[in-house]
C-alpha positions as CSV (number, residue, x, y, z in Angstrom):
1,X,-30.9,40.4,5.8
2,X,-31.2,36.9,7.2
3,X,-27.8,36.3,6.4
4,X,-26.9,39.4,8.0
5,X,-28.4,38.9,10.8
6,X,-27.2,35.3,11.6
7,X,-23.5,36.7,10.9
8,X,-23.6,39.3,13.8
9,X,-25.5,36.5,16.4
10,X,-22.7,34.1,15.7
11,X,-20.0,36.2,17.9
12,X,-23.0,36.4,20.6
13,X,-23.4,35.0,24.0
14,X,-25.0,33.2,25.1
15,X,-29.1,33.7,25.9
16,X,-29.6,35.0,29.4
17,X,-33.6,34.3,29.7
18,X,-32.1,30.7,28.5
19,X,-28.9,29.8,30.2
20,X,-30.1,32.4,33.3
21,X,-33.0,29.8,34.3
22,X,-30.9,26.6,33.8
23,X,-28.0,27.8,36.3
24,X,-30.8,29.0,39.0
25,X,-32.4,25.6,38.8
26,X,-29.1,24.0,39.2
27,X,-27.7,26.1,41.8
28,X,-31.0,25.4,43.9
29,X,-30.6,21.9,42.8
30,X,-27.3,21.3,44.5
31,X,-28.4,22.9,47.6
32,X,-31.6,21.4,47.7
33,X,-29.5,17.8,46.8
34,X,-27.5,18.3,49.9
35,X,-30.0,19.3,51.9
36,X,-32.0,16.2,51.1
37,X,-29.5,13.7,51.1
38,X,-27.2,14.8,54.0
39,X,-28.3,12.6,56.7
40,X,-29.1,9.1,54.2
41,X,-25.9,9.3,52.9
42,X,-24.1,9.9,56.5
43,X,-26.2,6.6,57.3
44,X,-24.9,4.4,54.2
45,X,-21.6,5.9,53.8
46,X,-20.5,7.4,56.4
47,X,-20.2,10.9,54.5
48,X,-22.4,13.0,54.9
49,X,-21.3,15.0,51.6
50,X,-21.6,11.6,49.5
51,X,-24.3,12.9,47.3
52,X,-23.6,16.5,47.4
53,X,-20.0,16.3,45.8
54,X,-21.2,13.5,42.8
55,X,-24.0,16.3,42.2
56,X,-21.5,18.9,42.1
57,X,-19.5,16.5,39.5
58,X,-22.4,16.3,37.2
59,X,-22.7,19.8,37.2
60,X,-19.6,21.1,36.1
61,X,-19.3,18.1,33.5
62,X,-22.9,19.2,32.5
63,X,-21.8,22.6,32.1
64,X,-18.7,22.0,29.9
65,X,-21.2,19.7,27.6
66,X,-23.8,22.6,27.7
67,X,-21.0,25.2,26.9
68,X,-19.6,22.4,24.0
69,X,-23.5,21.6,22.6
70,X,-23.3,25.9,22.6
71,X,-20.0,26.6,20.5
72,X,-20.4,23.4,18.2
73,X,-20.9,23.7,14.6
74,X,-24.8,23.7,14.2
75,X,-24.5,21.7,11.0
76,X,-22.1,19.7,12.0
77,X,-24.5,18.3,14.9
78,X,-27.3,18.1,12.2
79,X,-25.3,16.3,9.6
80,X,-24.7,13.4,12.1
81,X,-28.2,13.2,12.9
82,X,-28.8,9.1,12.1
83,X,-25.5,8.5,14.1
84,X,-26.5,10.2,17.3
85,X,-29.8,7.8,17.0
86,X,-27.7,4.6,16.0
87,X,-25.4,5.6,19.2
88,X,-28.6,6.0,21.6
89,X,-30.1,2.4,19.9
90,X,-27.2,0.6,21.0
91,X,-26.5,2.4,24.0
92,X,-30.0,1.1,24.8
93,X,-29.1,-2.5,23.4
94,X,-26.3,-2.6,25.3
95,X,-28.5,-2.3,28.7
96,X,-30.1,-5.9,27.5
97,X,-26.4,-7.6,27.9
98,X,-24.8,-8.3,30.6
99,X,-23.2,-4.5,30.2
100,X,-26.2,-3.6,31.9
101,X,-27.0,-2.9,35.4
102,X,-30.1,-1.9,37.3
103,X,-32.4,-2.2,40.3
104,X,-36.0,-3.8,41.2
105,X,-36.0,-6.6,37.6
106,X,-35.3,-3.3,35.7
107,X,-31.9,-3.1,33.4
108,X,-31.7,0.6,32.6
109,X,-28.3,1.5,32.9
110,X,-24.7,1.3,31.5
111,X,-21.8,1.1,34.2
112,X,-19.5,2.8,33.7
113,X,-17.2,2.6,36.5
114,X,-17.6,5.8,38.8
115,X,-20.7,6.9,36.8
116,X,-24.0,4.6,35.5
117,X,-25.4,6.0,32.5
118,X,-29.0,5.7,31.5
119,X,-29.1,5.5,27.7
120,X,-32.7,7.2,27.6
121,X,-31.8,10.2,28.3
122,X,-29.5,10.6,25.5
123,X,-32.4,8.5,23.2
124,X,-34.2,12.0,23.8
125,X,-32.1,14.0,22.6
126,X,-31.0,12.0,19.8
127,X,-34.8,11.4,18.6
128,X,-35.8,14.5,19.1
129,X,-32.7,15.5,16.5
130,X,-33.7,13.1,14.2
131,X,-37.6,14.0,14.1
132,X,-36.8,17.5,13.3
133,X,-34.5,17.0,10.3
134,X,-37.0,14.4,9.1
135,X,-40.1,16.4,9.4
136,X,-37.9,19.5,7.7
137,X,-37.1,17.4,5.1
138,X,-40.2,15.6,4.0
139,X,-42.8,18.5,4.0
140,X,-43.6,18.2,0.8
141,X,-44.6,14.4,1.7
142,X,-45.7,14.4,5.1
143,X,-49.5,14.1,4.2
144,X,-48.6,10.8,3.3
145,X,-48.9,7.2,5.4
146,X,-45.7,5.2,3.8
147,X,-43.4,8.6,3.5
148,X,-44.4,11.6,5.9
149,X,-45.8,8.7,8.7
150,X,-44.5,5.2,8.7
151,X,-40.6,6.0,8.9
152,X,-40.7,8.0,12.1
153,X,-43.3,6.1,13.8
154,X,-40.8,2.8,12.9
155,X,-37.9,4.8,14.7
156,X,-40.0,5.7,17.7
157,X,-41.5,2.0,18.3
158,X,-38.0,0.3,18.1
159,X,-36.9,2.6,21.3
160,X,-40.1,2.1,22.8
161,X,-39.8,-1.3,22.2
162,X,-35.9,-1.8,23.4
163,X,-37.3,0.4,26.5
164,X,-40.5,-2.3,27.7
165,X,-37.8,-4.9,27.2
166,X,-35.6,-3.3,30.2
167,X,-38.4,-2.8,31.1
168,X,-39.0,1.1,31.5
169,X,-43.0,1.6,31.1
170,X,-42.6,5.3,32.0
171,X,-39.7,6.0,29.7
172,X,-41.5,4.6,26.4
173,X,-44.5,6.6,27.3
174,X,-42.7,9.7,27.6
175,X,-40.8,8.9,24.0
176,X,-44.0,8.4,22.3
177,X,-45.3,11.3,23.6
178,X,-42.6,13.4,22.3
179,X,-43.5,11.8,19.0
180,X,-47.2,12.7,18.8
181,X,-46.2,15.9,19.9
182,X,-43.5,16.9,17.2
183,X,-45.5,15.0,14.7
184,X,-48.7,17.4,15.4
185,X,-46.4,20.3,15.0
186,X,-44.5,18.7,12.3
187,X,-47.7,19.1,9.9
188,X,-48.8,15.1,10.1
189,X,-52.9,14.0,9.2
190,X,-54.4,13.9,12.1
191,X,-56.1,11.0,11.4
192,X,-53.1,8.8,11.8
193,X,-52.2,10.9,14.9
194,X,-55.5,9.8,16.7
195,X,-55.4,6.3,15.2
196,X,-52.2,5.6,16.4
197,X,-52.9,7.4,19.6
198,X,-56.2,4.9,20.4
199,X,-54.0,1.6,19.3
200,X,-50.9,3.3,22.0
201,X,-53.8,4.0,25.1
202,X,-55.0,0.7,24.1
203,X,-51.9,-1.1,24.2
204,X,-50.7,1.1,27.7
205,X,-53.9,0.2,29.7
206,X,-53.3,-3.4,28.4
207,X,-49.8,-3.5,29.9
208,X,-51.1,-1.6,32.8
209,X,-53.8,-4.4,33.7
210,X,-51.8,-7.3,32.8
211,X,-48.8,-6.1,35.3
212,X,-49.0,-6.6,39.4
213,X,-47.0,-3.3,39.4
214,X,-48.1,-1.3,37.4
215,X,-51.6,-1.8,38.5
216,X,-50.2,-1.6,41.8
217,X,-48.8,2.4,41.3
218,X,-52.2,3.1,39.1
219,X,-53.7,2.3,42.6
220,X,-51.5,4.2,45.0
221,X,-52.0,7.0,42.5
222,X,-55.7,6.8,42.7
223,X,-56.4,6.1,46.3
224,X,-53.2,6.8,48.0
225,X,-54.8,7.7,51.4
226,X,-56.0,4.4,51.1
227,X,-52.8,2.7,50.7
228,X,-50.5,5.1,52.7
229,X,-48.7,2.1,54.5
230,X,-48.1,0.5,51.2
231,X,-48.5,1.1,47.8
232,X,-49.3,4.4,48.5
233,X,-46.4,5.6,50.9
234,X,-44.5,7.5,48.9
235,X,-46.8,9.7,47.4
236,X,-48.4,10.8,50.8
237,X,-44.8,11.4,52.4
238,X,-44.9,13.8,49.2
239,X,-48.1,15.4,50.2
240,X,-47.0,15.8,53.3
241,X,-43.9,17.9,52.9
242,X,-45.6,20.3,50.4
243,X,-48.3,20.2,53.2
244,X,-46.3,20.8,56.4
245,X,-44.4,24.0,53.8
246,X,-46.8,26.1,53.9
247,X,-46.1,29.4,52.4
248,X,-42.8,30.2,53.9
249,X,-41.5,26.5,54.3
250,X,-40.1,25.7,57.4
251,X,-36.2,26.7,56.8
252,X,-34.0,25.5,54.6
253,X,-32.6,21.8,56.0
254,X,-35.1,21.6,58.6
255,X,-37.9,19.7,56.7
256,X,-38.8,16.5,58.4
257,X,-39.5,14.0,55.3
258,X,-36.4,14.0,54.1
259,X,-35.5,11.8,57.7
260,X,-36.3,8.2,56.3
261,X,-40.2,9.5,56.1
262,X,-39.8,10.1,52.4
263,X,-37.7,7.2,50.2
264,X,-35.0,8.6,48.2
265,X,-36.1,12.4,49.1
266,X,-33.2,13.7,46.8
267,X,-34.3,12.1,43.4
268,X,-37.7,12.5,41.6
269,X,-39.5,13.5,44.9
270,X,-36.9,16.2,45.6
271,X,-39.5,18.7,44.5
272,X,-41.5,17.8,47.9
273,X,-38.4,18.6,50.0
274,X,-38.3,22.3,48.4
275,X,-42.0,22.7,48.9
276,X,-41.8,21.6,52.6
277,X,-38.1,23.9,53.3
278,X,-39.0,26.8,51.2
279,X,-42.4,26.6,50.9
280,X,-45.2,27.8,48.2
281,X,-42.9,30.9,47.4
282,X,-39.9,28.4,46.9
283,X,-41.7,26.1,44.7
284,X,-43.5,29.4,42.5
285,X,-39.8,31.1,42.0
286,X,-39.3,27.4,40.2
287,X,-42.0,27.6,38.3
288,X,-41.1,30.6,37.6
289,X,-37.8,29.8,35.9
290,X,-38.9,27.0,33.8
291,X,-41.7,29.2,32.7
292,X,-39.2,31.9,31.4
293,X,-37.3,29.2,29.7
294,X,-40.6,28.4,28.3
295,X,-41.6,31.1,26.7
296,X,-37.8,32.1,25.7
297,X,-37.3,28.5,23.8
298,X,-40.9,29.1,22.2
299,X,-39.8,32.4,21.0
300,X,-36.4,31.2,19.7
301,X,-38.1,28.4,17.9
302,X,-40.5,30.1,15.9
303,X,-37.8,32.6,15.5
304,X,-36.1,30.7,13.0
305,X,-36.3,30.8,9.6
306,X,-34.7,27.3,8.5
307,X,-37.1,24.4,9.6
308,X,-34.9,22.0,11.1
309,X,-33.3,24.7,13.4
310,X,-37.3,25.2,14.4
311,X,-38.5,21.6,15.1
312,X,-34.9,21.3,16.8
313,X,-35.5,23.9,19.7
314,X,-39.2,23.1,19.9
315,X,-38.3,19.4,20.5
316,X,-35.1,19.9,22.9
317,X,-37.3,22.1,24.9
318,X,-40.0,19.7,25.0
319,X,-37.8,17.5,26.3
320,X,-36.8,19.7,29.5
321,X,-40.5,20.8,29.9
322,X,-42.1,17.4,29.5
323,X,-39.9,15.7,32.6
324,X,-40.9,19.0,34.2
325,X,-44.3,19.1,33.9
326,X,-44.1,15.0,34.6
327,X,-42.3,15.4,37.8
328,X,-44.4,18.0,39.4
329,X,-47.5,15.9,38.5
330,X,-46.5,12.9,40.5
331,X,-45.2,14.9,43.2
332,X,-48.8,16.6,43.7
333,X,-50.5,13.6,43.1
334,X,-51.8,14.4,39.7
335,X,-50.6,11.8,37.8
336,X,-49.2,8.1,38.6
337,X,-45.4,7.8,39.5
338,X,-43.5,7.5,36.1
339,X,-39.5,7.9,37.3
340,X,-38.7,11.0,35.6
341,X,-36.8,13.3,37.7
342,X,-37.2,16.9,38.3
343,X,-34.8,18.5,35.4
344,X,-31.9,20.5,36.4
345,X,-32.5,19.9,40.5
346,X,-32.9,16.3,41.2
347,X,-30.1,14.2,41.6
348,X,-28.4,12.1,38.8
349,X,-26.4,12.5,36.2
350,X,-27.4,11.0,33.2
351,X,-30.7,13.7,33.1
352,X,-28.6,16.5,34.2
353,X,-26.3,16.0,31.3
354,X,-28.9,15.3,29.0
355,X,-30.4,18.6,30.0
356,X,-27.5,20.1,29.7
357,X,-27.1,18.9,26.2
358,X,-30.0,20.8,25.6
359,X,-30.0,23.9,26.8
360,X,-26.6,24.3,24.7
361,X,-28.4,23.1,21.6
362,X,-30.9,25.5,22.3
363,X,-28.2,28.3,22.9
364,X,-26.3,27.3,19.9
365,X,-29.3,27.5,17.6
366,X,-30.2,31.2,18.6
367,X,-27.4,32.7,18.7
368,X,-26.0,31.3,15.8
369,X,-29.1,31.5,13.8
370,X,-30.6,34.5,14.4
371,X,-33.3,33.5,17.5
C-alpha cells in the first residue's frame, strides 16, 4: 500500500499549505524590501529601485532552485549526501583565502561577481542532509559514544570551527543548535546531549566574555535603553517601529525608521519596518504563515515511513523555522543580535536561496513519498 501510495503522489503537485506560505512571505518580502530600502538606496546609488530589482533576482532564481530541489530525484539528492557537505566545507574554506570578502574583520562570503555568496547558508542544508542519513542509518548504534555520537559531533565542530575562524559567532551557534536538536530526535543518550551541551554554553560565554564585541551586543541586548546612542541603537530604533505600528501600522511606505533612524532597515530588522507599516495585524498574518508551514512540515515529516526522508524534512524545516524564530527574537528584544535574517522577506540572496532549497526538498519529499 506504501508503494501504492507513493506511486500516485509522484505525478502530484506540489503542497499548497507548503509552497502557499513560502510565496506569501516572499511576495510580502519584496514589497516590504522596497519599501524599506527605497530611499537608502536612492542616497547611495542614485536608484531608488537598487535593492528592489536584486531582490526580485533572488527570487525568481530561488524559485527555479525551489521548483529544481522539487522535481529532483529524491535518491539521487540522498546518495550525494557526503558531497553536498565536502562542497559546503570548502565553500567555507574558501572564505579563509583571499576568495573571500566581507565587512567589519568578518570574512563570510564568496564573490562572485554580481552576487556574494555566504557558504553558511548552504552548510545548513547540507548538514542537515547529512545528519538525517546518518542518524537513519546507524539506529541500531546510536546509543553508543564512538559510533551513534562521536562522527556527527566531529562533522558539526569542523563547521563551527571554520565559522569562529571567519569569524561568525552567531552562525556556529545556530549550526550546533541544529545538531542538538536533530540529535534529540535522532534517538541519541541524553547524557552526551547535556554533557556536550554544558562544555558548548561553557565554551560560548567564554568567547562571549573574552570579546569587546560580543560583550558589547550581550550589553545592548540587556540594557538597551541604557545604551540607546550606542551599543544599543539598533535594537531601540527596532522597538520603536513595532511601537509607533500599532495595530493597524501607519500605511504601507510611510514608516519613519526606515529614514536613516533604523541601520540597514531592509535586512535582519526588516521585520520592524512591517510591524511599524502594517502593524500587529501585519506582523500576526506572518506568523501566521510560518505557523502553517509549521505544522504542514511536521505533518509531512512524521508522515513518512523511510527514516531518512523523516529526519530530512524535520531538519530542512528546522532550518527555515530556527532563523525565524531567531530573527523575531532580536527584533523584539528577546534575545541578543545574532545576524540571521528574517527567512523568505529580508533581503539577501544567499538565505533566500537556501530557503528556497528547502522548501523544494520538503515538497519533493511529500509528494514523492507519500507525506
Amino acid at each position: 500500500m506504501a508503494a501504492a501510495r507513493s506511486r500516485q503522489s509522484k505525478g502530484a503537485g506540489p503542497d499548497p499549505w507548503v509552497l502557499g506560505p513560502v510565496l506569501a512571505l516572499m511576495t510580502l518580502g519584496l514589497v516590504m524590501v522596497l519599501s524599506s530600502s527605497a530611499i537608502q538606496a536612492e542616497r547611495i546609488f542614485g536608484r531608488e529601485y537598487y535593492f528592489f530589482c536584486r531582490q526580485l533576482v533572488y527570487v525568481l532564481l530561488g524559485t527555479g532552485l525551489m521548483y529544481l530541489a522539487w522535481r529532483v530525484p529524491i535518491n539521487l539528492v540522498y546518495r550525494l549526501v557526503y558531497f553536498w557537505l565536502l562542497l559546503a566545507v570548502i565553500l567555507l574554506l574558501l572564505t579563509l583565502t583571499p576568495a573571500g570578502t566581507g565587512a567589519g574583520g568578518a570574512s563570510r562570503w564568496l564573490d562572485l561577481g554580481a552576487f556574494t555568496l555566504q557558504p553558511l547558508e548552504l552548510a545548513k542544508v547540507a548538514l542537515v542532509l547529512y545528519l538525517a542519513y546518518f542518524f537513519s542509518q546507524k539506529q541500531d548504534k546510536i546509543k553508543t559514544f564512538s559510533i551513534g555520537f562521536l562522527p556527527p559531533v566531529l562533522v558539526t565542530l569542523a563547521i563551527g570551527g571554520i565559522l569562529l575562524m571567519q569569524p561568525d559567532f552567531g552562525g556556529a551557534v545556530f549550526i550546533t543548535a541544529l545538531f542538538f536538536l536533530l540529535s534529540l530526535t535522532g534517538g541519541t543518550r541524553l547524557i552526551y546531549l547535556f554533557t556536550s551541551g554544558l562544555l558548548c554554553a561553557g565554551a560560548g560565554t567564554l568567547m562571549v566574555l573574552n570579546s569587546t564585541y560580543r560583550l558589547e551586543r550581550w550589553t545592548a541586548f540587556l540594557h538597551p535603553f541604557q545604551n540607546a546612542e550606542s551599543i544599543g541603537y539598533q535594537l531601540v530604533q527596532s522597538l520603536y517601529g513595532l511601537g509607533n505600528g500599532g495595530i493597524f501600522g501607519v500605511g504601507l511606505g510611510e514608516g519613519k525608521q526606515k529614514l536613516f533612524f533604523l541601520p540597514e532597515a531592509h535586512t535582519d530588522f526588516i521585520l520592524s519596518v512591517v510591524g511599524e507599516e502594517i502593524g500587529f495585524l501585519g506582523l500576526s498574518a506572518v506568523f501566521i504563515l510560518f505557523g502553517v508551514f509549521m505544522f504542514r512540515s511536521l505533518y509531512i515529516s512524521l508522515m513518512q515511513q523511510d527514516l531518512q526522508s523523516r529526519f530530512t524534512v524535520l531538519g530542512l524545516s528546522l532550518v527555515v523555522l530556527l532563523e525565524a524564530f531567531l530573527n523575531i527574537a532580536v527584533v523584539v528584544g528577546a534575545s541578543p543580535p545574532t545576524g540571521v535574517p528574517m527567512p523568505f522577506i529580508s533581503y539577501g540572496g544567499s538565505n533566500l536561496i537556501a530557503m528556497c532549497i528547502c522548501c523544494g526538498l520538503i515538497l519533493n519529499i511529500g509528494t514523492r513519498r507519500g507525506g
